[in-house]
N, C-alpha and C positions, 0 to 999 in steps of 0.2 A: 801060257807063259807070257810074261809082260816083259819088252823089250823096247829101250829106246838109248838111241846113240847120240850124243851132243858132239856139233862137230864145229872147228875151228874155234874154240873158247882160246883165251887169256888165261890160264888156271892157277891159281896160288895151292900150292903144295905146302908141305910140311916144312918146308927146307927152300924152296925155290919156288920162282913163277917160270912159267912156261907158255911162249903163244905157238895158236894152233896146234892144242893139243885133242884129240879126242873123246871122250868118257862113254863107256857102256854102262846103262843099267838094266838090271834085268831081278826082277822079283824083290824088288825094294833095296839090291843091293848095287853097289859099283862092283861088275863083274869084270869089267879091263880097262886097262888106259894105253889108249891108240890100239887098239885091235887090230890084228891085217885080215882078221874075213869076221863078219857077223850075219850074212846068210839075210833071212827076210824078218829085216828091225825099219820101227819107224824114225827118221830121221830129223835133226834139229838143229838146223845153223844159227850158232850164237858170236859168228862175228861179230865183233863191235862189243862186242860181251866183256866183261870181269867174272870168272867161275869161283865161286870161295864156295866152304863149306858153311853149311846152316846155323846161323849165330845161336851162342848159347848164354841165355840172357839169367844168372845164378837169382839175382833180386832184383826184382820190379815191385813198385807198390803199386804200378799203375791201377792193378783190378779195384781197388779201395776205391778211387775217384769211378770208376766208371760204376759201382755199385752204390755208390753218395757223390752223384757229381755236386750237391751242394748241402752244407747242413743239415742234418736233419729228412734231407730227400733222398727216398731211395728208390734205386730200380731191383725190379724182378731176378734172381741171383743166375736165371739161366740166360736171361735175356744179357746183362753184362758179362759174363763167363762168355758169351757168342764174342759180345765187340771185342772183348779182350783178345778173345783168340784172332779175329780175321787185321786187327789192327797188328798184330805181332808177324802175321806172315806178307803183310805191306811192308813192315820193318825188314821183312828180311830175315826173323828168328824164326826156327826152328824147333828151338826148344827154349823155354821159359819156367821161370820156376816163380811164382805169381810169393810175392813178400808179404803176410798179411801178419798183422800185429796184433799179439797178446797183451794186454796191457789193459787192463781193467778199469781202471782209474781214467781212463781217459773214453771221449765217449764216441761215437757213430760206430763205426763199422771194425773198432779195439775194442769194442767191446766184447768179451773171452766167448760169450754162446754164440754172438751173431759170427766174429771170425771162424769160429767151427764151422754153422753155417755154411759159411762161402767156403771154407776149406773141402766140405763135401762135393759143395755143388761143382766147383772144379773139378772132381774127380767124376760128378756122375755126367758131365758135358763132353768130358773126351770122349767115348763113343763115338760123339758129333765134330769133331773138331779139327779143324785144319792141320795144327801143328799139334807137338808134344805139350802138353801143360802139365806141368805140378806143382806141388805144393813147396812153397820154404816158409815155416811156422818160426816166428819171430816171438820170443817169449823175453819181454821185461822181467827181469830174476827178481824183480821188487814185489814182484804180483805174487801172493800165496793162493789165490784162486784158480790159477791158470793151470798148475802140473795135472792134475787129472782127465782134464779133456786134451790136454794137448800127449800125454800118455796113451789115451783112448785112439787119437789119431793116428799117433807113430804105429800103435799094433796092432788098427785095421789098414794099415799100408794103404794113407791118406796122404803120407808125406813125404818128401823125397829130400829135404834138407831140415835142421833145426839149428837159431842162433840164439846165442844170449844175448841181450842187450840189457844194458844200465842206462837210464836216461839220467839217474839219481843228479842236480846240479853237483858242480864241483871237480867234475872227473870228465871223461869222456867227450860226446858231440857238444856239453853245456859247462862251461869252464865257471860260471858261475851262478846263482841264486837267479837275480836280472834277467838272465839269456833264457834259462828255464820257463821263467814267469810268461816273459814276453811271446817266446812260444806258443805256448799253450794258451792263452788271449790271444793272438792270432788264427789260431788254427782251431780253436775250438770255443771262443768267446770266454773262455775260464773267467768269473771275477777273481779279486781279490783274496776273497772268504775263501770260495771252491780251494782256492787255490793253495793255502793255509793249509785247509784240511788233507790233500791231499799231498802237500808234501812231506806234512807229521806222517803219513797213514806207511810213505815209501820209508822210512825212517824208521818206524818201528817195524817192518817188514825186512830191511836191510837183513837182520839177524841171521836170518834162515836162508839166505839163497844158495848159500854152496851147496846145503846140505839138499834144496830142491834141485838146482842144477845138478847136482852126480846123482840125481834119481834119474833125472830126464836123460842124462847123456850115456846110464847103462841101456836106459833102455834102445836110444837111437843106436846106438853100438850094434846091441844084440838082433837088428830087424837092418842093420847094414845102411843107416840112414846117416850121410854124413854133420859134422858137426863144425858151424861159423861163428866166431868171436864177431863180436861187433863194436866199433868206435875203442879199439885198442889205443891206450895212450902213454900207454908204461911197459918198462920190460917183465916188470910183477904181474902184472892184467896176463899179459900174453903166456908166460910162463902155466900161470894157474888154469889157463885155459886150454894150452895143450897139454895138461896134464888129463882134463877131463877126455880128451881123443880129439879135439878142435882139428881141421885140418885148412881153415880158411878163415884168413883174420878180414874183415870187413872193414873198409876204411878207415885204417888206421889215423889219426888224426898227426901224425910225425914221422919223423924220419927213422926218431932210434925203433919206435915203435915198431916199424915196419920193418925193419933191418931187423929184428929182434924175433919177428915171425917168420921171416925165411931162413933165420937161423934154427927155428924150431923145426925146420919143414914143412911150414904151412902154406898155401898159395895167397898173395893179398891181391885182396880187390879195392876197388875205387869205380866211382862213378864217371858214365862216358858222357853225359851233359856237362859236365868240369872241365868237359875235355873241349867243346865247344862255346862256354860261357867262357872261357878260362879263369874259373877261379870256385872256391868251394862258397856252398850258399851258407855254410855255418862259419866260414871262418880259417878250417882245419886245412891241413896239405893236401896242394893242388895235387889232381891226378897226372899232368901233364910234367909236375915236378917228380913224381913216383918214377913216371916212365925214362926222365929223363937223368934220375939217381937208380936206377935199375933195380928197382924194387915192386916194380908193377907184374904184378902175372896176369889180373884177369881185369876185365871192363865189365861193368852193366850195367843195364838201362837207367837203373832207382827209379826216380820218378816218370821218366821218358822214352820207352821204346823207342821210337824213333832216333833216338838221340845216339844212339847204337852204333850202325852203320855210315851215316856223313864223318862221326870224331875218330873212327877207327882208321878211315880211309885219309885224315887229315895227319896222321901221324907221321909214317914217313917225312912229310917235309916241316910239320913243327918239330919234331924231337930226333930225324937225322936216320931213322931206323927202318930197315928192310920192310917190304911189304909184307914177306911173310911172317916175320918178327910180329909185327903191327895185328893181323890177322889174327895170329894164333891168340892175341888177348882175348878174343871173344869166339873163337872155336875150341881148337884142342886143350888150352889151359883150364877156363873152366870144366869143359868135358872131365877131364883126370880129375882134377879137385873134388867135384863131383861124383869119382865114382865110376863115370859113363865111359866104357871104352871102347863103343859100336860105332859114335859114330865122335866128329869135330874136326874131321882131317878127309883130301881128297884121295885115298889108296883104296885098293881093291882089297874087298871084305868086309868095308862099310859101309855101312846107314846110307842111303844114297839123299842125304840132309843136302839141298846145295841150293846154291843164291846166283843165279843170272842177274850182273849189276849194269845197268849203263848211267852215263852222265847224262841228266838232265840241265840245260843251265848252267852246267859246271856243277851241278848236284847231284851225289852218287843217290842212284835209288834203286831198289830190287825190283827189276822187269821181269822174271820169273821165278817162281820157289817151288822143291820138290823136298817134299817130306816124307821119308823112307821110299822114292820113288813115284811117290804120287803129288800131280799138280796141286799147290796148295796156292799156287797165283800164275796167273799166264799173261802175258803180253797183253798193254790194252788193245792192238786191235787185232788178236789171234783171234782166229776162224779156224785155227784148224779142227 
């Protein structure tokens, strides 16, 4: 039996923070808090400590970069599935849901076979791996090639979320033709031509996405895999999209947008480097504006793991709001949105997910992580 007691933490609760509190774990789970006898456990003074639960990071693209950190160059998919994971428990997450993108039309690691690819290899690294990893499968509805591998996913339980996204100009993250363009010549050297051809090709593909979306999303349904809108910018988007069973609208690009999903019952997310750049790299509503018109539920990474924890911990004093308030954007919020009800929160009977934080510098950074009870980071200079 595996037993260890953290003692004297700062602890953010569900509802409150609490100092010098205590926490037992004991066989991956939190078995009490402040216990008055626990008999022969090894002990853990986290004075000076912040105790939160194990962030839960819904979409990172970051594995993308780390499998083509530069056009055209790729690493080994078990060798980047590793940095992924030990990079995420430096962050401080616990559980991550790795955002790989269907999108056929566009090329490195969007490309629909190679994104399967990595979608496996994800799944065959956990074995190895620090924290939780899964899949969130990112399907551009414009793509008719993509439902059947990404079908193949959802029902060998490859995947643990699916979104839709439109990148189509005119709508959504690209308000117009220009923005589109310039994109894709940035990020992927697109000429002119390419570029032609393949916005006819979204175009005549338009047609059919609903009817490929309500294939994908019985089937996410029926295998209990939840379902995120992405770059919501209308109440007609949001509407059509919790009709499909959506339960998380994905950066909303506005305000009614976003008021329009949590009237459906959806959780929104926004990005937490928005939170620390202060401003959206596209253009669209700031995250910092979300939280501060109260339409934010959940934070994550997108591009930045890292970016996680310092902009959660900044919120309290930019936006006015309780730490545990603040916290819960990136534990219990997405945890539920997601499905997940073991672990996001620090009560007994859960996941013993949890983030030892101190200030470096004045910079919050995770001094130790335990995932389901097992060290997934310790102190730089623990010997124990």
């Amino acid at each position: 039996m595996s037993r260890l007691l953290l003692t004297h933490a700062r602890v953010v609760f569900a509802n409150e923070v609490r100092d010098d509190v205590a926490i037992l774990i004991e066989n991956g789970i939190i078995a009490a808090i402040d216990p008055q006898a626990v008999g022969n456990t090894r002990a853990l003074d986290l004075s000076n400590h912040l105790l939160l639960p194990g962030l839960i990071d819904l979409h990172c693209d970051a594995l993308e970069k780390e499998v083509e950190p530069r056009p055209g160059v790729h690493f080994p998919l078990d060798f980047a599935c590793a940095q992924a994971d030990r990079r995420n428990a430096v962050a401080g997450i616990t559980t991550v849901f790795h955002a790989l993108s269907f999108a056929n039309h566009e090329l490195g690691v969007r490309n629909n076979a190679f994104a399967a690819e990595i979608a496996r290899a994800v799944h065959a690294w956990q074995a190895h791996a620090l924290v939780d990893n899964r899949v969130h499968l990112r399907y551009e509805v414009t793509d008719a090639t993509a439902p059947p591998l990404l079908t193949e996913l959802l029902q060998q339980r490859h995947a643990s979320l699916l979104s839709f996204m439109d990148h189509s100009p005119g709508q959504g993250q690209f308000q117009d033709v220009a923005a589109y363009r310039a994109y894709l010549a940035r990020t992927y050297k697109t000429s002119d031509a390419e570029f032609d051809t393949l916005l006819a090709n979204k175009q005549a593909a338009a047609a059919g996405t609903m009817t490929r979306m309500t294939a994908l999303a019985s089937v996410a349904n029926e295998r209990g895999v939840s379902i995120a809108s992405h770059d919501d910018d209308s109440v007609e988007k949001v509407n059509a999209l919790a009709s499909l069973g959506a339960v998380i609208s994905e950066f909303p690009t506005n305000l009614t947008a976003a008021q329009a999903a949590r009237a459906q019952g959806m959780a929104t997310l926004f990005g937490a480097p928005n939170i620390l750049r202060g401003k959206s790299q596209s253009g669209n509503m700031r995250a910092l504006d979300a939280v501060l018109a109260g339409v934010a539920d959940c934070l994550c990474g997108d591009y930045s793991a890292a970016a996680l924890l310092p902009s959660v911990l900044k919120l309290p004093e930019l936006a006015g709001i309780g730490l545990a308030d603040a916290v819960a954007l990136v534990t219990r919020n997405p945890a539920r949105a997601a499905g997940l009800t073991d672990r996001g929160e620090v009560a007994v009977g859960q996941r013993a997910d949890l983030v030892a934080v101190k200030h470096l510098g004045g910079l919050p950074q995770a001094d130790r992580v335990w995932v389901a009870g097992l060290a997934a980071l310790s102190a730089r200079f623990d010997h124990a």
